[in-house]
C-alpha positions in Angstrom: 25.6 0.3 4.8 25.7 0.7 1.1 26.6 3.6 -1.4 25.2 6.3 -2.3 24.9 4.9 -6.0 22.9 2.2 -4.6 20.7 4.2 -2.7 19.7 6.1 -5.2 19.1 3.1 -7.7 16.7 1.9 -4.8 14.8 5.3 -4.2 14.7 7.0 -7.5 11.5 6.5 -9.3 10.9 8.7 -12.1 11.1 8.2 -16.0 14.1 6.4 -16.9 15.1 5.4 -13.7 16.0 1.7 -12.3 13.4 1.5 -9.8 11.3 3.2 -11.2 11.1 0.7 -14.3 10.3 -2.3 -11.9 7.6 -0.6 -10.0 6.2 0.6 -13.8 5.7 -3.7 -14.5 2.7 -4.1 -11.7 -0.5 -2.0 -10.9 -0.1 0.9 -8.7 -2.8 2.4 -6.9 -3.9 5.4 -8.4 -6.7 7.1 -6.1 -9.1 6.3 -4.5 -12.7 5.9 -5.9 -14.6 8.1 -3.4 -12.3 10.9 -5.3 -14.3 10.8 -7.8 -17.7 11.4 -6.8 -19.4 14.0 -7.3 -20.6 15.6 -10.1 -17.7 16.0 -11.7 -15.7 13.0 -11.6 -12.1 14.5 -12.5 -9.1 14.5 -10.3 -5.3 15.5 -10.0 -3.1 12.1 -9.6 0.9 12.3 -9.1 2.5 9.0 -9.9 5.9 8.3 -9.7 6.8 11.4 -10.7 4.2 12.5 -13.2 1.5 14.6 -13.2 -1.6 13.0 -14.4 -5.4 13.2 -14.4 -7.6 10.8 -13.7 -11.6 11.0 -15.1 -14.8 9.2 -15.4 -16.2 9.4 -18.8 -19.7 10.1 -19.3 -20.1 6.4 -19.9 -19.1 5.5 -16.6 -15.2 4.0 -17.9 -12.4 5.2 -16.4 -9.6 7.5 -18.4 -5.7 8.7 -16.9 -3.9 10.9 -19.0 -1.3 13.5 -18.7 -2.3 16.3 -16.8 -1.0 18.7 -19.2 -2.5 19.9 -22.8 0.1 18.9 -25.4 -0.8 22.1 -27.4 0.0 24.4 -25.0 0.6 23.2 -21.4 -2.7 24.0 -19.8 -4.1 22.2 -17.1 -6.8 19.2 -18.3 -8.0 19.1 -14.5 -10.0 21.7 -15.5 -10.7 20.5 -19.1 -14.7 19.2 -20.1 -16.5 15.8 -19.5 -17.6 15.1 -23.1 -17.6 13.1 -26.0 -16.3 10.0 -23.8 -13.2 12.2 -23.0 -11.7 15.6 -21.7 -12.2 18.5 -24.1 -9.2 21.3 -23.3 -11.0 24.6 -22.0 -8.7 26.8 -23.8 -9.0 25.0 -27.7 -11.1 22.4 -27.4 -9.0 19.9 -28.2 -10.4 16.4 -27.6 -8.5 13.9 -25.6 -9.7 9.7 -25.3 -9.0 7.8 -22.5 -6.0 6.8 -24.3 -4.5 10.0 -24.7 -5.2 10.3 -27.9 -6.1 13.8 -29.5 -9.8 13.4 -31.4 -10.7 16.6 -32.1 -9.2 19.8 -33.0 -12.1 22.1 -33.4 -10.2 25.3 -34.1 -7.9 23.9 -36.9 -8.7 24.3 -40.7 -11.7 21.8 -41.7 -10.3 18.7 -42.5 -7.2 18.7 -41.0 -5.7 15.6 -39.8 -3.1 17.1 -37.4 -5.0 15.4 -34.4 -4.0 12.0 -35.2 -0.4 13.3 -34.6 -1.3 14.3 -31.4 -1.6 12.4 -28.3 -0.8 12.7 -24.6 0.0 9.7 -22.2 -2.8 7.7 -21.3 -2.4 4.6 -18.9 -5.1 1.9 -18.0 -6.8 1.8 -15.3 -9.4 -0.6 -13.3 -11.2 -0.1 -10.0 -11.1 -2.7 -7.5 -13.2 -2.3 -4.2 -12.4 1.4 -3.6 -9.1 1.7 -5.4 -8.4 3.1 -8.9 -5.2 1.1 -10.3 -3.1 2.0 -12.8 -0.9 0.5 -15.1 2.4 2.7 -16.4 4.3 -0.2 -17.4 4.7 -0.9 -21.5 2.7 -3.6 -22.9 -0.6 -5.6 -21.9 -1.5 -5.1 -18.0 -0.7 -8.2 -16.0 -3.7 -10.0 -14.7 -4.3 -9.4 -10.7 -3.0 -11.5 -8.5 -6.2 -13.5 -6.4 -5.8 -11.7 -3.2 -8.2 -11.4 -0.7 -8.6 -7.6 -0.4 -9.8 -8.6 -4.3 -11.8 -11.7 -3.9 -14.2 -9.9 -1.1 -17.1 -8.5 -1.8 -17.2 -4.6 -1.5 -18.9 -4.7 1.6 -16.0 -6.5 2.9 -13.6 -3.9 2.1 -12.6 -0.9 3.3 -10.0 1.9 1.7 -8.6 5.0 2.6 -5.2 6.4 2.2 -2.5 8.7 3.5 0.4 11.7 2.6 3.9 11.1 4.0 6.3 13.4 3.3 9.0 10.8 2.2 10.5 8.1 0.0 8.3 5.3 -1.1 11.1 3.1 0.2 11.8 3.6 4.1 7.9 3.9 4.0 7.5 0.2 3.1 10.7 -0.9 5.1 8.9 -0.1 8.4 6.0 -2.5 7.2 8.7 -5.1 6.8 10.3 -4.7 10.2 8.1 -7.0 12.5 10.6 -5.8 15.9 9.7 -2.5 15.8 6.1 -2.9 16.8 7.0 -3.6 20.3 8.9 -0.3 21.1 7.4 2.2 18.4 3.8 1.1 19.1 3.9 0.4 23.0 0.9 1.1 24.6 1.4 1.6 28.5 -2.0 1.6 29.1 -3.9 -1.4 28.9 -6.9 -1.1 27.0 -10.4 -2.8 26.8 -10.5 -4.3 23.4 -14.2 -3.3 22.7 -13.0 -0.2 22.5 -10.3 -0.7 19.8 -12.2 -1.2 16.2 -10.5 -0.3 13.7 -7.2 -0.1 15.1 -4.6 -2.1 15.1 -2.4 -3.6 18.4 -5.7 -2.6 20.2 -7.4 -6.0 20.1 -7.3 -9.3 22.4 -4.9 -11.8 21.4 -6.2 -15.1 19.8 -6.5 -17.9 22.2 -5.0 -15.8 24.8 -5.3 -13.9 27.8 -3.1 -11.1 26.7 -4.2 -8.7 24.8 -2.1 -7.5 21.9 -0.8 -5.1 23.7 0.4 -6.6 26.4 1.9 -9.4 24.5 3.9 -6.8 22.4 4.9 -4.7 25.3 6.1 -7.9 27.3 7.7 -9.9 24.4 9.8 -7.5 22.6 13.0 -9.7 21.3 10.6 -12.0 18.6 12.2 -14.7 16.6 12.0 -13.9 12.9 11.8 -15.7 10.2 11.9 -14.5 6.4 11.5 -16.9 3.2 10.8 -16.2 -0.5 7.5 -17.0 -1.9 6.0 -16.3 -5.1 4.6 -13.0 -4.0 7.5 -11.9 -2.5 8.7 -12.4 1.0 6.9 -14.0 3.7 8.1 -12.8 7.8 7.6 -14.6 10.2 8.0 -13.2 13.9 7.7 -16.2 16.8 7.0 -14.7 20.8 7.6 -17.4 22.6 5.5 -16.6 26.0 7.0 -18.9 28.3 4.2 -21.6 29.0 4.8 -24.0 26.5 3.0 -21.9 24.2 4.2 -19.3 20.8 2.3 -16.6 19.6 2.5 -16.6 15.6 2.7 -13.5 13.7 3.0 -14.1 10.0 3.0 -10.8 7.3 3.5 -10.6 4.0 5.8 -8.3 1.8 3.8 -8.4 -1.9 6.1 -7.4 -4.3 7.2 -5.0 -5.1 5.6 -2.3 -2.6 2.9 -3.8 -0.7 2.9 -5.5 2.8 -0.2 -7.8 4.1 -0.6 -7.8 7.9 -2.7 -9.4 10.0 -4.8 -6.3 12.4 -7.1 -8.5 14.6 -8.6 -12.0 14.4 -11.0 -10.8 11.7 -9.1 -8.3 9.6 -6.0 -8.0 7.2 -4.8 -4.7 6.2 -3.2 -4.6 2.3 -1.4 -1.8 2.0 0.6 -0.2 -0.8 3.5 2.1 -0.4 3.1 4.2 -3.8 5.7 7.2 -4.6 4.2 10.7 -5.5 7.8 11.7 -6.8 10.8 10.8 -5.2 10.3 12.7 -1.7 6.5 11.8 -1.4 4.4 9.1 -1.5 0.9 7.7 -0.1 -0.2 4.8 1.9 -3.4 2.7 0.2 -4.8 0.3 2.8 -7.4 -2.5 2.6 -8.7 -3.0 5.1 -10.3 -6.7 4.5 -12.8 -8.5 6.8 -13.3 -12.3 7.4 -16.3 -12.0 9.6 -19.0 -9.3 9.4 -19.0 -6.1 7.0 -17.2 -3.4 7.8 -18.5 -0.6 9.2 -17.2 1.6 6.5 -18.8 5.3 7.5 -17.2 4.5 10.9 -13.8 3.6 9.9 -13.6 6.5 7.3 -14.8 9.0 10.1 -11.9 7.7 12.3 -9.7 7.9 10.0 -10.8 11.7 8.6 -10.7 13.2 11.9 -6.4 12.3 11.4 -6.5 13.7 7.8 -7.7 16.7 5.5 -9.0 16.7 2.1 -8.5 16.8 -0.5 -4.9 16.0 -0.6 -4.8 13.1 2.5 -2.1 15.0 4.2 -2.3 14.3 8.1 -3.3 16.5 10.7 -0.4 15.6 12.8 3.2 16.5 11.4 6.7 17.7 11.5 5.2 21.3 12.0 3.1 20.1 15.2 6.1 17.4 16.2 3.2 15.1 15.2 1.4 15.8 18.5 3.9 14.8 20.8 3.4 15.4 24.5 6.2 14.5 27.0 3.2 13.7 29.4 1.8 11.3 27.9 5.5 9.8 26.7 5.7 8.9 30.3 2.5 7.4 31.1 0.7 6.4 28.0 2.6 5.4 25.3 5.7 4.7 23.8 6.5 7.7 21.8 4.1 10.4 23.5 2.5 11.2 20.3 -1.2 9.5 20.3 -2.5 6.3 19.8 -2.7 6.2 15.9 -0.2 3.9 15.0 0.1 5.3 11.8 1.1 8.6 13.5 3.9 7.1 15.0 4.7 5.0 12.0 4.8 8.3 9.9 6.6 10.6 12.9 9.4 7.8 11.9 9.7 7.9 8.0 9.6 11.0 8.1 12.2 11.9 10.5 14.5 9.4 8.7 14.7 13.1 5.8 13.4 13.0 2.7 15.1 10.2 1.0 16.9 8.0 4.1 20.6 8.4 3.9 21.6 4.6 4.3 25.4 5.0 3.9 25.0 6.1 7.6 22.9 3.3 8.8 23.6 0.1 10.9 21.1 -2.7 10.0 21.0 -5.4 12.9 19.8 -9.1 13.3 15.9 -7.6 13.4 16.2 -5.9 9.7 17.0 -9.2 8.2 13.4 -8.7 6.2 14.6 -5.1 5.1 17.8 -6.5 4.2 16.2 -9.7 2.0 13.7 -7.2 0.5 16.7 -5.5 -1.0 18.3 -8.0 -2.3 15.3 -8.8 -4.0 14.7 -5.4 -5.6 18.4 -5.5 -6.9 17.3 -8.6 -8.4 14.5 -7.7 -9.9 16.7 -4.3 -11.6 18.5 -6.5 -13.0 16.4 -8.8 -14.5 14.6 -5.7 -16.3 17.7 -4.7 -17.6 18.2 -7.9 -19.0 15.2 -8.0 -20.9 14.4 -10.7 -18.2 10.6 -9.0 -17.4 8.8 -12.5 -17.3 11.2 -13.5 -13.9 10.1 -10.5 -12.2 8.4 -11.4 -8.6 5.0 -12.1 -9.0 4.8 -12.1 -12.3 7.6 -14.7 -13.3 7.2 -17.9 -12.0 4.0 -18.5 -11.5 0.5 -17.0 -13.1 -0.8 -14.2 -10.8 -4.4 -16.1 -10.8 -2.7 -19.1 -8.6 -1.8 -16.6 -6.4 -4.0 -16.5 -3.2 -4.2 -14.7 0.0 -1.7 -13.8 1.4 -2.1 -15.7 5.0 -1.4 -13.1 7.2 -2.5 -14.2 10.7 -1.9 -14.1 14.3 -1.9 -17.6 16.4 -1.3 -19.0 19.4 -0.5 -22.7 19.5 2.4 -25.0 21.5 6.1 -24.6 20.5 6.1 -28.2 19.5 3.2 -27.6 17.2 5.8 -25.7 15.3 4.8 -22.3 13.6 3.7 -23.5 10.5 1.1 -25.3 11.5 -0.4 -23.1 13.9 -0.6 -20.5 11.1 -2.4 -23.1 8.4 -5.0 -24.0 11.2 -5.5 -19.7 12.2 -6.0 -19.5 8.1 -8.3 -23.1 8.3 -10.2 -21.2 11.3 -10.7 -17.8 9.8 -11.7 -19.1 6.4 -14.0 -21.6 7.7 -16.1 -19.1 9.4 -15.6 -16.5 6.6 -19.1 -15.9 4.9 -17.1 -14.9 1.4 -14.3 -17.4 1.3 -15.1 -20.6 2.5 -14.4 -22.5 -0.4 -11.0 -20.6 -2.0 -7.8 -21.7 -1.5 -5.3 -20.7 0.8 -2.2 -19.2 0.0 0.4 -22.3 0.1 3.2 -21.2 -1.6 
């Protein structure tokens, strides 16, 4: 358990607050690039508590700045696409990228009021499908050389999602490798042709099982969690019995992303970003290692679980996110579907807005939640030490040396010893990878 003053020094993210200040240090995913196409490339963005607007300037370069007219408080979303920047509808004052007032068209010739004047303006950069932003005082940081980065566009896929809750119990489930045999049980074996795109739904490597068998039937995993330069590395051991150990190794990127490993091919890199305080979104990247995604058909999937514009999903507290008692006893675990990210969401969500953990009971499975916190205290503290350079990430190494992360599942013999099992998946997958061949794996 801890107190309420430390729960909120975890959760709260706006302006001025603890958390909030670390998660302002690193790129945060802004949007995502399909939002603006079209023929007017402007849209609404709500990031860690502020309201925003993100453009794309006439000459194709990228502007976020506040969302609101500092004259008087009108809304830029619908302001103008010119001169480089977003002209106010109501004045036609003239905002950069930066934020910067330019123009004040109305106001006496000559007047130099404007240069008084500016809004907030963030940088931001596009990487394969996702608009990042930097809130954080200072230069950027350089980005880390993950894969989801280092593949080629048609590689990649992205997509996001609305849940109604806390940034922070929405990467804690990504961090909790126990819970995938009960949440996401399948009692229905499946044919694995059937199951792209979707995690849990594949055939197990070097196995007869397929995933979901091998969840369903191993469900007490051995886990292992150690501190890398990226942040925490988990490591959850089923050991099937035969002489053999399946090797599940995921990745907690500091300070709110996780890297997991979907099928033999794919990774998924998703960040857990905060809205405000009660809301946030899910950005995945979904990253292949063999063939180019099939990006139409995963977006498809994924929109007929979502509207637009806002990402919200179809299935929610006001539906009880599909559940059927029916299907609970025949089908699957929680009776609610086979989109994992359904039941994922169904239990964030039901945790309340902000989880109250005075009340809870962590047990021998939450050891990753419980390092991940320790770390986040850390890294508080060293901010408010004027200790920015030892963040995660950032601190002890130069984001460029940072590859991967190896996220991988592995079958090998229990006297082959987990470790190597997972260097010779990575060797495999690598080897055979038509983009990454040559780089270097994550060895931290």
């Amino acid at each position: 358990m801890m107190s309420q003053e430390q729960n909120d020094e975890l959760t709260r993210v706006g302006p001025g607050s603890s958390a909030g200040a670390v998660l302002r240090q690193y790129w945060q995913p802004a949007a995502l690039a399909v939002e603006l196409a079209g023929e007017r490339p402007v849209a609404p963005v709500r990031l860690m508590g502020e309201d925003l607007v993100l453009f794309r300037g006439e000459d194709g370069e990228l502007g976020l700045i506040g969302r609101r007219c500092p004259h008087r408080g009108v809304d830029l979303c619908y302001g103008r696409l010119e001169d480089g920047g977003l002209r106010c509808p109501f004045h036609g004052w003239l905002y950069d990228r930066t934020g910067q007032c330019l123009e004040q068209p109305a106001e006496p010739e000559g007047s130099r009021l404007h240069e008084n004047i500016r809004t907030a303006g963030y940088p931001v950069v596009e990487r394969n499908g996702i608009v990042f932003a930097y809130m954080g005082e200072g230069e950027p940081p350089a980005f880390p050389e993950l894969d989801c980065f280092a593949a080629p566009d048609s590689h990649v896929f992205a997509f996001k999602g609305l849940w109604s809750c806390n940034w922070l119990q929405a990467l804690e489930i990504g961090i909790d490798p126990a819970h995938a045999s009960f949440l996401h049980r399948f009692l229905e074996d499946e044919d694995p042709a059937d199951g792209y795109g979707k995690q849990f739904r594949d055939t197990a490597t070097n196995t007869e099982l397929t995933m979901t068998e091998l969840l369903r039937d191993y469900p007490r995993p051995e886990l292992q969690v150690e501190e890398t330069d990226f942040g925490l590395r988990l490591v959850a051991l089923r050991h099937l019995g035969d002489g053999r150990t399946h090797v599940r190794v995921t990745n907690q990127i500091f300070p709110e992303a996780i890297c997991i490993p979907m099928s033999r091919e794919m990774t998924i890199t998703q960040w857990h970003v905060p809205v405000d305080d009660t809301t946030c979104y899910w950005y995945s990247m979904f990253t292949s290692f063999g063939n180019p995604v099939d990006r139409d058909r995963m977006r498809e999937q994924r929109l007929k679980e979502h509207r637009l514009p806002d990402y919200a999903p179809l299935k929610n507290a006001a539906n009880s996110y599909g559940y059927d008692p029916a299907e609970q006893r025949t089908k699957t675990w929680t009776g609610m579907g086979e989109d994992i990210n359904v039941h994922d969401q169904w239990a964030v969500e039901s945790m309340g807005a902000i989880q109250d953990r005075t009340a809870e009971n962590l047990g021998t499975t939450d050891v990753g939640i419980m390092r991940y916190r320790r770390m986040l205290r850390r890294a508080i503290r060293q901010l408010q030490a004027g200790q920015a350079d030892q963040l995660p990430m950032y601190g002890k190494t130069d984001p460029k040396r940072i590859f991967g992360p190896v996220s991988i599942d592995a079958i090998g013999s229990a006297e082959e010893g987990w470790e190597a099992v997972w260097r010779r998946g990575d060797r495999e997958r690598r080897a055979a990878c038509p983009w990454d061949a040559a780089r270097e794996p994550d060895a931290a």
